[in-house]
VEXDREN-2710 file (C-alpha; in Angstrom, 1 decimal):
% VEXDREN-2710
k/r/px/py/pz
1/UNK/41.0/-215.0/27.2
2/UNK/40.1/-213.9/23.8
3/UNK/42.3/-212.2/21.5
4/UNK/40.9/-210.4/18.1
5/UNK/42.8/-209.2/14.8
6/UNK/40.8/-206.3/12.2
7/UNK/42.5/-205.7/9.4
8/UNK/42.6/-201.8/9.8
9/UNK/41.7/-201.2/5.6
10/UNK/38.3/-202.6/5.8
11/UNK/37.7/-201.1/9.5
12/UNK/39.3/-197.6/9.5
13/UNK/37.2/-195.9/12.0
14/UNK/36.7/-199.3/13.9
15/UNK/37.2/-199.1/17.8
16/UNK/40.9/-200.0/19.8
17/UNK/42.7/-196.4/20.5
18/UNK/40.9/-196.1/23.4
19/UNK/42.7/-197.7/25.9
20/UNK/46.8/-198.4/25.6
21/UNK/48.7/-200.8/27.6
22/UNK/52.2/-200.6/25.9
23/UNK/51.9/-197.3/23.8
24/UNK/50.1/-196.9/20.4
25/UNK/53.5/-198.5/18.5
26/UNK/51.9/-201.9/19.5
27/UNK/48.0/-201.8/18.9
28/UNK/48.7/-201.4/14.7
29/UNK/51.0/-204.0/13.8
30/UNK/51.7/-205.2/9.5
31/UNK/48.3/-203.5/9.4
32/UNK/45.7/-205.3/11.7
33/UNK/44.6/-203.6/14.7
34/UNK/44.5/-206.1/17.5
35/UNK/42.3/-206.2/20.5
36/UNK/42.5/-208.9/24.0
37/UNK/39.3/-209.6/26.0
38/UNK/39.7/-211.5/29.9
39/UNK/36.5/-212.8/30.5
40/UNK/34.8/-215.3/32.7
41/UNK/31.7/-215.7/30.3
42/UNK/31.2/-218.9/29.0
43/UNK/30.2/-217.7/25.2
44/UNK/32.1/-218.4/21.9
45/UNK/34.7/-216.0/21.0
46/UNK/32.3/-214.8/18.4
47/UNK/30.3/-213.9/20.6
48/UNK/32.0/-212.5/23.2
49/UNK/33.6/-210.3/20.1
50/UNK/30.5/-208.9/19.4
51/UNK/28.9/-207.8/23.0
52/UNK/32.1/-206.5/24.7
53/UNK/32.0/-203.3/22.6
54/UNK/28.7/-202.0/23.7
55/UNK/29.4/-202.5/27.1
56/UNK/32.2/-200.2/27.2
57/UNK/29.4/-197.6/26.2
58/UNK/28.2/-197.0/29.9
59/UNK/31.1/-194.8/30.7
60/UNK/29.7/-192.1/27.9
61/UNK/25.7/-193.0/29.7
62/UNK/27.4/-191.9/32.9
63/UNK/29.3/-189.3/31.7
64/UNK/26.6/-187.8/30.4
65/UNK/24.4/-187.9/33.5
66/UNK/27.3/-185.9/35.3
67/UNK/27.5/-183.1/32.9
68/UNK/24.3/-182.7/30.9
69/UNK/21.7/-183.6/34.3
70/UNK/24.3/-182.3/36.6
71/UNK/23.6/-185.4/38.4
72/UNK/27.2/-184.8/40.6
73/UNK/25.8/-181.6/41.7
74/UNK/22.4/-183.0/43.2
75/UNK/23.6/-184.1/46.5
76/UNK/21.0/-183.6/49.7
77/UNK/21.0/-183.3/53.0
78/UNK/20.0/-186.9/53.4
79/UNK/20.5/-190.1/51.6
80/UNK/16.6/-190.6/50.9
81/UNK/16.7/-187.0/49.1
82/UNK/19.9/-187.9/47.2
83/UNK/18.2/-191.3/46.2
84/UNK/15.1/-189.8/45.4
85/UNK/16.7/-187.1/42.7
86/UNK/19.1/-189.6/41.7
87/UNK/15.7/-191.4/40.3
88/UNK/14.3/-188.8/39.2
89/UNK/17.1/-187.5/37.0
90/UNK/18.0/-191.2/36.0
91/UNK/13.9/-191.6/34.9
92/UNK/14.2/-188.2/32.8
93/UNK/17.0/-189.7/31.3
94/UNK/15.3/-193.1/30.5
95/UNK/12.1/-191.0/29.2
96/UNK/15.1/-188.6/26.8
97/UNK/16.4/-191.7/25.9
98/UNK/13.0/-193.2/24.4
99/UNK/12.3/-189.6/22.5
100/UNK/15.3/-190.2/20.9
101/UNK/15.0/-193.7/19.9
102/UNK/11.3/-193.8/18.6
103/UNK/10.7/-189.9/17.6
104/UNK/13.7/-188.8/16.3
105/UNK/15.7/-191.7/15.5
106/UNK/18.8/-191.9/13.1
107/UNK/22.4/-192.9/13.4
108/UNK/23.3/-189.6/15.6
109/UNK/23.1/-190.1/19.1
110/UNK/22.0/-186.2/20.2
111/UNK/23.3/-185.3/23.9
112/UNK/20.8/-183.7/26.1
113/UNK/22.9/-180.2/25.2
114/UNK/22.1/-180.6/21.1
115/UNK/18.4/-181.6/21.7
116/UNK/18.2/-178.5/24.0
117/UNK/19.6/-176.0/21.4
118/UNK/17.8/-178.1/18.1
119/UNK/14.4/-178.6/19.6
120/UNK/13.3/-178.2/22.9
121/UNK/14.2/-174.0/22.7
122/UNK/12.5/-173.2/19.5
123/UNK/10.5/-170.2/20.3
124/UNK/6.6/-170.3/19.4
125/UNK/3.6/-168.7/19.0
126/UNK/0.0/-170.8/20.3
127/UNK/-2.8/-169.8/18.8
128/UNK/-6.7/-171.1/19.5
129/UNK/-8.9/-171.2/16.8
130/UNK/-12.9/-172.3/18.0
131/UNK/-11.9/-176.0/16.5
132/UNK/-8.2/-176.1/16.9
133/UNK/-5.2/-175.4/18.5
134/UNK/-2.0/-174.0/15.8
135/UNK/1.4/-173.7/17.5
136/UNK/3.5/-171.3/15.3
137/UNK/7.9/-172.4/15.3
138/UNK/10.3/-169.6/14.6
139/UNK/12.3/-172.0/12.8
140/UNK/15.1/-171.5/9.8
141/UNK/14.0/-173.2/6.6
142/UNK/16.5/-175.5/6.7
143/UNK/15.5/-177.1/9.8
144/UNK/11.6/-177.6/9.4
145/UNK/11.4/-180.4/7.6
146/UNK/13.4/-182.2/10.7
147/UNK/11.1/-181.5/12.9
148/UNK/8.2/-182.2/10.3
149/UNK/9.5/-185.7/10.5
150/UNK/9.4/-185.7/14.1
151/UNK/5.9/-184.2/14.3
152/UNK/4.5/-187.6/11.3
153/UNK/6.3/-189.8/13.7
154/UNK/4.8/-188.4/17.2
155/UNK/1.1/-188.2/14.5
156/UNK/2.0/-192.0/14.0
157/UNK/2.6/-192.8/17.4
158/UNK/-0.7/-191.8/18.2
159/UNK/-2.6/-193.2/15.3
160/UNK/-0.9/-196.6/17.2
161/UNK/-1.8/-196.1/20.7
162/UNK/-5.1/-194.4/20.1
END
């Protein structure tokens, strides 16, 4: 068992409401936010400090398959077909995931709803030119250079791999 103490000044926003045994009178005490970790890991408690907070992150992964891929909604008549789109949604999330990370990057983690709305439903024009292909965004000012940057970094991804 590990047990942790933040003092609440220098970590205002820090994780420890989530979850309340005893009420929220006794998780801010002379003000230090405390925290208590069972484990069976054999790590220091430095350590142990430091991972346990991302793993409590899978619960917003799965949530986010149920509502965004509607991945509760996709069951077949047999198990094979609820297996096989349970793969298929989990390796469209994987591929999402990976956009995210490497082309449009930064601190905010976009749900599949935001990317929808801020870049995959842009409407667009294609035109074909005898040397090149121009596709033409109907995108408010304010918004083009964000998906300028995303456009350099997909250009640098295949100056890279090409």
């Amino acid at each position: 068992m590990l047990s942790a103490r933040q003092k609440i000044s220098l970590r205002p926003k820090a994780a420890g409401k989530q979850l309340s045994l005893f009420g929220d009178e006794f998780l801010e005490v002379n003000n230090y936010r405390y925290t208590c970790y069972i484990t069976s890991l054999k790590l220091s408690a430095a350590d142990i400090w430091r991972l346990y907070p991302g793993c409590a992150n899978c619960e917003n992964r799965i949530k986010e398959l149920k509502y965004y891929y509607a991945l509760d909604k996709m069951n077949q008549i047999c198990f094979d077909g609820t297996e096989a789109a349970l793969m298929l949604m989990t390796i469209a999330y994987n591929f999402l995931s990976l956009f995210k990370q490497v082309i449009i990057g930064g601190d905010v983690r976009n749900r599949l709803k935001t990317l929808r709305h801020k870049i995959l439903a842009i409407p667009a024009i294609i035109e074909r030119n005898e040397d090149k292909t121009i596709v033409n965004l109907a995108l408010h000012i304010m918004r083009r250079s964000c998906i300028a940057k995303m456009c350099d970094r997909i250009d640098q991804m295949n100056i890279m791999t090409g």
